[in-house]
N, C-alpha and C positions, 0 to 999 in steps of 0.2 A: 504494500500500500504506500502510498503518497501522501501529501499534504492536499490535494483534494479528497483523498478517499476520507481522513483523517477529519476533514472539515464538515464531511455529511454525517459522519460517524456522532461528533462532537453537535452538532444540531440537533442530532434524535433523540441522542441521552438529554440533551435541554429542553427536547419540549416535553419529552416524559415525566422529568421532575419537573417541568412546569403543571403539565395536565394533573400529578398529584398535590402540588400545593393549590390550585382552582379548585380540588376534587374538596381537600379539607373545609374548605369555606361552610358546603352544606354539611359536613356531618355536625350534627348536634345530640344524637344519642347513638345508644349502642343497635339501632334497627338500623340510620344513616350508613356506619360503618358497615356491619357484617351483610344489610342485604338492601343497600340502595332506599332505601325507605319504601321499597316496592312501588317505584313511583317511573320506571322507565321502559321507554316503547321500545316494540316487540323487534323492530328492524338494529336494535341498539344491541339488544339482547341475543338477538339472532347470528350478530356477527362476532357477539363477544363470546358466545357460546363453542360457533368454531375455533375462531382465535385461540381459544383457551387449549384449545386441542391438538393446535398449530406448535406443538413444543418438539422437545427433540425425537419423543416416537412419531413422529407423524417427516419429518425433515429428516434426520439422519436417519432414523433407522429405516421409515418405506427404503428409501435410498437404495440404503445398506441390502435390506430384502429386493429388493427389486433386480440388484447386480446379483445378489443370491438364488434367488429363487424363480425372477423373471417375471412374466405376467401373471401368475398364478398370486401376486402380490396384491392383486387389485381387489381379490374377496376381503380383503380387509373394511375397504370402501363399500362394496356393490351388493356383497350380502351378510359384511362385519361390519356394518355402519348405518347405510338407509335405513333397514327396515328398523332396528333398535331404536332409530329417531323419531322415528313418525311414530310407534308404539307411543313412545316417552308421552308425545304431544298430544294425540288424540285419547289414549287410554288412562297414560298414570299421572298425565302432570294435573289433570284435578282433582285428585285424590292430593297430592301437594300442596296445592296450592290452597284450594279447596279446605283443607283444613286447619291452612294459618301455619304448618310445622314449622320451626326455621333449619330445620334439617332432615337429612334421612337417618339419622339416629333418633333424634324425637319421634319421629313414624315409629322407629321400631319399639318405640317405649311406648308408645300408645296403643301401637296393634298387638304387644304383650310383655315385655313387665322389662323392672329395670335390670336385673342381671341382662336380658338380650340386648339390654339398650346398653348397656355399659361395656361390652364387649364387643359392639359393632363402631362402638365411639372409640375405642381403646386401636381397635384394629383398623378402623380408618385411619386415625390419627398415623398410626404406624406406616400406612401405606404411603399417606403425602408426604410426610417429610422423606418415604424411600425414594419416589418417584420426581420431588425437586432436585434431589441429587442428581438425579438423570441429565434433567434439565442443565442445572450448571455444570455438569461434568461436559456437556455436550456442547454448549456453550463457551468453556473455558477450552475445549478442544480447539474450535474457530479461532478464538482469541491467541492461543498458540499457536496454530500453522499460519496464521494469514497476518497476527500482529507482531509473533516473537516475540511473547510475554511469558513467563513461565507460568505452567499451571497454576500454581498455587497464587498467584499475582492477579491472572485472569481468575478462578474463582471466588477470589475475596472481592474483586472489582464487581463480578457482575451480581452477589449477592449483596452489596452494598446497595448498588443501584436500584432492586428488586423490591430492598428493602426499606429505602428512602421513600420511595413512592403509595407502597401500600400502608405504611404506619403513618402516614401525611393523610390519604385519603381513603382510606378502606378499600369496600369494594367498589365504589364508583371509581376511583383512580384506578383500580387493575381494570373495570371495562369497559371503562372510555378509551382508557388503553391502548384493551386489544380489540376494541374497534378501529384503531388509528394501527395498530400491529398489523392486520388482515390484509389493509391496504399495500404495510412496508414488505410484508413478506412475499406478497406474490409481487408486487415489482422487484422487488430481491430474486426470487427465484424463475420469474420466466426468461429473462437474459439467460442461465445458466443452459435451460431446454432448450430455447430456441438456438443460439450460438452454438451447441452441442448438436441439434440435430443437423444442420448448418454443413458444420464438419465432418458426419458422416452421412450426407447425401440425403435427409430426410428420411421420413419413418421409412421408406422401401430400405434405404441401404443402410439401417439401420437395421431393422429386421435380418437383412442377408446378412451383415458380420454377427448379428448374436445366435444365427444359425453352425458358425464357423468355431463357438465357445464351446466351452465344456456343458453349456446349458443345449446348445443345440437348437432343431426344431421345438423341442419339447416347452424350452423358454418362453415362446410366444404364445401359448396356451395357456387356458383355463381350466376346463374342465377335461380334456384330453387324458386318459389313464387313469381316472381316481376311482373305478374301480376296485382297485389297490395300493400299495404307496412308491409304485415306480413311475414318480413324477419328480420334479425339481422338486417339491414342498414335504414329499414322503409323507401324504396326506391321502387318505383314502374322503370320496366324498360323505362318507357319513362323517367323520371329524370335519369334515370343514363345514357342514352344515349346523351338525348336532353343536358340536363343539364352540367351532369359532361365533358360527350368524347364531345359533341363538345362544347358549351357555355366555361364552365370552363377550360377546359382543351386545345382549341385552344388557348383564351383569356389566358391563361397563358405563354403558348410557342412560342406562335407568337408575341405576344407584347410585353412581358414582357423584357423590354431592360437590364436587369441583366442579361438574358439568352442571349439576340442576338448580347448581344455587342460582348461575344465569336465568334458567327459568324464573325461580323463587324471586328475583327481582325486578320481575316487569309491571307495570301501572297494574292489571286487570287479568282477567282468568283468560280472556281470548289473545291477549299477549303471553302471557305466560304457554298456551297452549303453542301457539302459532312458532313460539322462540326455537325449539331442535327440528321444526319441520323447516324453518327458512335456512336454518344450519344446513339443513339435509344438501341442499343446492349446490351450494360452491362444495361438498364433500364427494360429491361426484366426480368433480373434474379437476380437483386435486392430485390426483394420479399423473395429470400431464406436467405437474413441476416436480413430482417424487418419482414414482415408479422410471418415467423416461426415464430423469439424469441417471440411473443408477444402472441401466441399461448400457447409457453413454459411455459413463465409465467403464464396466465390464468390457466394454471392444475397444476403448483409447486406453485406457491406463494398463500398461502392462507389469501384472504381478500382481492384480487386484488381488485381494481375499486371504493376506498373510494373516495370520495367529498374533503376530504381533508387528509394532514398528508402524509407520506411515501409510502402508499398504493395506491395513484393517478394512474390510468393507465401510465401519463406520465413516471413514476419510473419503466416502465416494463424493458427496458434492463439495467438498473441500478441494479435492484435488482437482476434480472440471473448475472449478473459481480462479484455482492455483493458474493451467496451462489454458483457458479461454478467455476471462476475461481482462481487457483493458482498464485503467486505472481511469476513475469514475466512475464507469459500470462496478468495476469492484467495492469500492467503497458503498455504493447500494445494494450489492450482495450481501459483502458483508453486515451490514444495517439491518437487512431483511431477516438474516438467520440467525443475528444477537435478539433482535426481535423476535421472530418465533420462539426461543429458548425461553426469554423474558415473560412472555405471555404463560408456556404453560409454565413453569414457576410462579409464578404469581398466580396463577387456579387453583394451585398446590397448596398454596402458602395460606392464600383468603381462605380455604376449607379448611386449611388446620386450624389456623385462629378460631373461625366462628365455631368449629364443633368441640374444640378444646373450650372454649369459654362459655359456651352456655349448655355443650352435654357432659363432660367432665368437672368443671371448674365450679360454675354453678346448680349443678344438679348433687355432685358430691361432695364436695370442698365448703361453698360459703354461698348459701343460700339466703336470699330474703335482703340482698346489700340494694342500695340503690345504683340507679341506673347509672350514674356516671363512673361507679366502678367497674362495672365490668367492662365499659369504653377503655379503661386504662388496662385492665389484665389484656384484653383484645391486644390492644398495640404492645403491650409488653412479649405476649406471648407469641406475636410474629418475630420478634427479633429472636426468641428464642428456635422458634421454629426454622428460621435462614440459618443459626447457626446449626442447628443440627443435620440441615441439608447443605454443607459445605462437608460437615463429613461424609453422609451417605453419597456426597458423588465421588469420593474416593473409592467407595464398595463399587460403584456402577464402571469404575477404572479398568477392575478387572475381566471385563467383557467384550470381546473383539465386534461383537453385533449387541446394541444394546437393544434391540426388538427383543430379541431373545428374552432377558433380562426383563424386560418390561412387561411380555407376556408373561412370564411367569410368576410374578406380579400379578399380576392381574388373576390368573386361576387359580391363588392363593388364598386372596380377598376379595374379588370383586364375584366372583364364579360359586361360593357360599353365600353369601349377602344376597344375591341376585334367587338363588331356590327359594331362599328364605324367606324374603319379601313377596316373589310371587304367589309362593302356597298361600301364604297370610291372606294375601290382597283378593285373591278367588274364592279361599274355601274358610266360609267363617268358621267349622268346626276345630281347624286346627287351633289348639292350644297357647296359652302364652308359657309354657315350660317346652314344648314340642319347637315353637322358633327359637328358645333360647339351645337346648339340645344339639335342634338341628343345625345350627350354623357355626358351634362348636365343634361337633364330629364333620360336620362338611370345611371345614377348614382346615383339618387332623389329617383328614384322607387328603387334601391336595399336596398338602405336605408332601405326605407318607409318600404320593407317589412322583414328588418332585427329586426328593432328598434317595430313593430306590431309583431313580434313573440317573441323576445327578453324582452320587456320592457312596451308594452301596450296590450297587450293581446289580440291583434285583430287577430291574423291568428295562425292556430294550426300545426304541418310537424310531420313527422313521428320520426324526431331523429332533431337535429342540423345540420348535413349534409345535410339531407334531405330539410334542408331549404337555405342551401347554393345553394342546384339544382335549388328550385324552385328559387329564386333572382335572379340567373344567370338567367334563362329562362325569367324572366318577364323582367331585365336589356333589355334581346337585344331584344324581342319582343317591349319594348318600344320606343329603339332606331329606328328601324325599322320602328313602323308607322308616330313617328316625322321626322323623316328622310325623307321620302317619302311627309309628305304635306305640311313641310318648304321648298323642293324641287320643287312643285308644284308654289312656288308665288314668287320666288326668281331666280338669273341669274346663271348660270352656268360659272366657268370657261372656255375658251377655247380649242381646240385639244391642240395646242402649248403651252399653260401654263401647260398641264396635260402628256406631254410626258414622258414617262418611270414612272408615276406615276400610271396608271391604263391599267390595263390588255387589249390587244387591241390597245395600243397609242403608237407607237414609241415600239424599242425592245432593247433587252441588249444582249449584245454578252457573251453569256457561257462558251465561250472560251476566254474571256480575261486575259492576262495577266498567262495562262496557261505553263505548263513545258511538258517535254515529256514525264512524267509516268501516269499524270492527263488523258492522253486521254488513257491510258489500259480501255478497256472496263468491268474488273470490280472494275474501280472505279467510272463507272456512278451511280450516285445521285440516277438514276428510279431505276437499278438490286438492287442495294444497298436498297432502300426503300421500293422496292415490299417484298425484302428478310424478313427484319424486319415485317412489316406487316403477313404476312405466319405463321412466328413463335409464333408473339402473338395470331394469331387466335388458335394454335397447343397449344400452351400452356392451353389454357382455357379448353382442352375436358376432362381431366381428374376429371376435378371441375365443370362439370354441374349441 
């Protein structure tokens, strides 16, 4: 980089920490901070909702999969994303929203008791500060290959940064943000596709060199041999269906309170609803700034996919920035993918705070305080939370592909919460000891079967993904049958304690708290989400 790349760089971090000192102005209690005061439109919400998502699994790692695996990358998107979205919006965000929660651990304290709630607070909280580490590790990665900073220099820089903003403004500073992120990153990243396909003759001669790889024909496929697991992904298609589109890929979007807190912040229940179906959009055609470059990479960089050293898969769009592009464009690259990092960190970070402070802190700890205390544990407890994801992204160090890493993650915690919730949310008879149960032994068995392929040599998968499918699948199958016969010897709660908490019980008005554009009929939630749906089926015919 240069002294221009250096001068766009230096403008973004300034308006960042500008957009969180404007942010502070409105917070006035601890609703302002942790969810926007529920006062923001759905188009706001919508892009801060992707944004949020735009961290480094979504930029390094599709990337990284993409030079890995090939097109078979894209179920992540087209049947590990849409359809979990539009669920989110049409089905569970009024059930959310609906009942005032400010989290999805408060759900789980209400749909049955607090041991479930205090283990699903405990184990989230564990998850985000594992998964900010990702974030700034992946982050601090850029800042080393493109600035020549040492790790440890670039990860205290950009968790300072991270963290100037959100203790300044809560969560409207991280999602005004990463609405203003959304923009930096795809001008950051489509130079990188386009310039790259450029170089190798557009998608045709593109295609014929990843034909010439060690992925072969087979790379540009989707569902081609899944069958069985002699495919790039060593995924048979019941894992990727079962597995990743729904187990993984509900469990991620449905529960995951980094994501739905966006919902949880929009003016009205048809904002709120409309928030992960307008994400759904630009999540479709995200693949042409991830899945390409990594492609690119894979036929330009020769030695891709070492074990260690600069050649990491993870270093796929690093290294097209390195040998494409021109200084200015690079400095907007760069910008674009401190920014992605930035964002999802900061969805990490606002999740840990708010369910650290009002499902741990003040539900266990120190009840009944006033309101402007818990504003201050909130910001106190973000700083703690950056520092504790300056260590975990040293954990996230040791991972040549941090997708990997990330799913597995994910079918640890997100893949037990996700059973958990759904039995709750359909079948009033399950129990409030039967969801605390079950998403303790559905946690146990992801383990068991992470830590048996990972570390004891008990179970074999076709790739690391592939075992991420299977964990999820055995998580909620687990979930499932403890569910059902701690359900069988135990009491139910009542209609009246379970109203508006389970499908069936008591309703929520759709139209609360509605404007007069909300009800144009095509901003219904259904047109809108069948819409999405369509296209990622459209999308996939060209990649069979």
């Amino acid at each position: 980089m240069d002294a221009l790349d250096y001068v766009l760089l230096s403008l973004y971090f300034i308006t960042v920490l500008g957009v969180g000192l404007a942010a502070r102005r409105s917070v006035k209690n601890s609703t302002d901070f942790f969810l926007s005061g529920r006062s923001l439109p759905a188009w706001v919400t919508g892009l801060a909702f992707i944004s949020a998502n735009l961290g480094a699994l979504e930029i390094l790692g599709m990337a990284a999969n993409g030079a890995k695996y090939g097109m078979m990358t894209v179920h992540y998107y087209w049947v590990g994303a849409v359809p979990a979205m539009v669920f989110l919006g049409i089905v569970m965000m009024p059930f959310y929203y609906g009942s005032k929660v400010r989290s999805v651990p408060e759900y789980m304290r209400r749909r049955f008791n607090r041991p479930a709630h205090l283990l699903n607070a405990l184990s989230f909280a564990l998850a985000q500060v594992l998964i900010a580490g990702v974030n700034l590790y992946a982050l601090a990665l850029i800042m080393q290959a493109l600035l020549g900073w040492p790790l440890w220099t670039a990860v205290v820089v950009g968790a300072a940064i991270v963290l100037a903003y959100i203790t300044l403004g809560g969560l409207s500073s991280a999602i005004y943000n990463e609405v203003l992120q959304f923009f930096v990153i795809i001008a950051g990243l489509l130079p990188i596709a386009i310039i790259g396909l450029v170089k190798v003759g557009g998608m045709d001669g593109l295609f014929d060199a990843v034909r010439t790889t060690k992925l072969g024909e087979a790379g540009l496929h989707t569902w081609a041999d899944t069958g069985g697991s002699d495919n790039p992904l060593g995924a048979s298609w019941f894992g990727i269906v079962f597995g990743l589109g729904f187990v993984l890929s509900f469990g991620y979007w449905t529960t995951n309170f980094a994501e739905v807190q966006r919902g949880l912040s929009a003016r009205n229940m048809s904002a709120a609803r409309r928030t992960p179906i307008i994400a759904a959009y630009p999540k479709l055609v995200i693949p042409f700034v991830t899945v390409i470059p990594g492609l690119v990479a894979l036929v330009t960089v020769k030695g891709l996919g070492a074990d260690q050293g600069d050649l990491q898969y993870n270093n796929a769009i690093p290294l097209l920035m390195r040998d494409f592009l021109p200084n200015g464009v690079l400095g907007i690259a760069v910008t674009g993918l401190l920014a992605s990092f930035m964002a999802g960190m900061a969805a990490n970070v606002s999740g840990f705070n708010t369910v650290f402070t009002y499902d741990i802190w003040q539900e266990y700890v120190k009840r009944d305080k006033p309101d402007g205390y818990y504003l201050r544990i909130g910001r106190w407890i973000t700083v703690v939370g950056v520092v504790i994801g300056i260590g975990t992204a040293f954990i996230a160090s040791g991972y040549s592909n941090i997708m990997d890493y990330i799913q597995a993650l994910f079918s640890l915690f997100n893949a037990p919460l996700f059973a958990t919730f759904i039995i709750g949310m359909f079948w009033k008879r399950m129990t409030a000891w039967a969801g605390f149960w079950g998403l303790l032994t559905g946690t146990l068995a992801a383990f068991i079967v992470y830590a048996g392929y990972k570390w004891w040599g008990w179970f074999t998968f076709g790739s690391d993904l592939d075992e991420s499918f299977w964990g999820a699948g055995i998580a909620f199958v687990t979930v499932t049958i403890v569910a059902v016969a701690v359900t069988l010897f135990t009491t139910r709660k009542t209609d009246d304690e379970l109203s508006g908490l389970v499908y069936g019980i008591g309703d929520h008005d759709l139209t609360a708290g509605a404007l007069a554009g909300d009800r144009a009929w095509y901003r219904s939630p259904v047109l809108l989400g069948a819409g999405a749906l369509i296209l990622a089926v459209a999308f996939y015919l060209p990649f069979l």
